[in-house]
N, C-alpha and C positions, 0 to 999 in steps of 0.2 A: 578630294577623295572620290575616284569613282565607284559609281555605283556598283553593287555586286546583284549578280545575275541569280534569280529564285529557282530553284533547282525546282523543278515540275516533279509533281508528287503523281505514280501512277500508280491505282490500288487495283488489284488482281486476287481472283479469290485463287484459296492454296489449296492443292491437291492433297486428298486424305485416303485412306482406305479404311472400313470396316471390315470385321468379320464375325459372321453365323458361325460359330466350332460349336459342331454338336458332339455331344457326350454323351452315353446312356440312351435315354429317352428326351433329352432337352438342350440345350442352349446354354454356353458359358456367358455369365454376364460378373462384370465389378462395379463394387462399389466405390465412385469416385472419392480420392480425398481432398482434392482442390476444385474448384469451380471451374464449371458448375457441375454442383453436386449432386448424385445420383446414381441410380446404376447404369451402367453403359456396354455397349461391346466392346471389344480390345480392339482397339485399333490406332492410327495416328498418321503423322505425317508421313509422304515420299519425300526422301530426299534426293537431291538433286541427283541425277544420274543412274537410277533405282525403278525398275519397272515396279507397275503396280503390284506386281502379282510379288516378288520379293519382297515389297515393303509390308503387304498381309502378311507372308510367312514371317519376318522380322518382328513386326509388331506381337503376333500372335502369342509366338516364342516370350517375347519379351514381356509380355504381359500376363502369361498365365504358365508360362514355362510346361504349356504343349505343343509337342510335333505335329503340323498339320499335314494331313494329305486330301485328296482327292478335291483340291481348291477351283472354284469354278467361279467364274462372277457370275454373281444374282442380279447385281443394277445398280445406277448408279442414281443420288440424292445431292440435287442441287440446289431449292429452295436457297436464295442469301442470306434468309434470316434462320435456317437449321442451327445455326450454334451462334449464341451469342456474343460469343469472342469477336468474328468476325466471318466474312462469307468465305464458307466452305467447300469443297467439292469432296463428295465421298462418292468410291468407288464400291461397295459392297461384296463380297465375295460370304462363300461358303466352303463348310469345310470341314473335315471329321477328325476331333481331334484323339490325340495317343499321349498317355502318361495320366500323370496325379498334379491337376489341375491348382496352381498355387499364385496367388496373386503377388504385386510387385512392388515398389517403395510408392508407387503415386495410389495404390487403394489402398481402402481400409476393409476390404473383405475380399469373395471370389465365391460364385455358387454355379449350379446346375440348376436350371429353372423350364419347367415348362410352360406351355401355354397358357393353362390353367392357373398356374402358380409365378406369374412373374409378380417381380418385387414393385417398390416404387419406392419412390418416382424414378422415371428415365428419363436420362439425359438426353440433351438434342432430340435428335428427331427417331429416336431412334425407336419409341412404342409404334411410329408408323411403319418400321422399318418390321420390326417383328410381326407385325399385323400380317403386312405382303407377304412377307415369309412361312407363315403359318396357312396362312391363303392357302399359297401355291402349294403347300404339303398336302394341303386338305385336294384340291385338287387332282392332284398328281395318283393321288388313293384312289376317288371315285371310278 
């Protein structure tokens, strides 16, 4: 019998997008209900064929079922150990969202959170993520 040939395993981290939807005075976040648990921003994967900037509006939608406009990328978060699933690439955008902010079948909640008042724990990496973000606001003021 010949021997069968091992198919080479190549691991690649997978392109993501997050998103800042601000509402109000603050920042949409969910509460995850699968692992890992926490509250997070909406976001998720591009699919093949999907610029980034489609897959924030997709995702955004999809997850808090608001209309996003004035979408801008803020930066991108590539640490490989940011999400322990496995190594990540998020693209981070921002963005103002329109409607009555409603969460999806993967949370168990959906709020508007500011600076002062965000939740815990967050998921991934994403308390650093608000950190930069709240920075640059602070900045952008002075």
């Amino acid at each position: 019998m010949p021997a069968q040939k091992q198919k080479k395993v190549t691991k690649k981290p997978a392109p993501v997008v997050d998103i800042i939807i601000r509402v109000d005075d603050g920042v949409i976040l969910t509460k995850r209900r699968r692992k890992p648990r926490g509250w997070a921003l909406p976001g998720g994967f591009i699919k093949y064929g999907e610029t980034a900037e489609a897959a924030a509006v997709r995702e955004a939608f999809a997850e808090t079922c608001l209309v996003i406009e004035n979408l801008e990328q803020f930066g991108v978060y590539s640490d490989p150990n940011r999400d322990p699933r496995r190594h990540m690439i998020s693209i981070v955008f921002t963005a103002d969202g329109e409607g009555l902010p409603k969460g999806d079948a993967d949370s168990e909640d959906i709020g508007i959170f500011t600076e002062d008042m965000l939740p815990s724990p967050l998921a991934f990496d994403h308390e650093e993520i608000l950190q930069d973000y709240f920075e640059s606001v602070r900045s952008c003021e002075d």
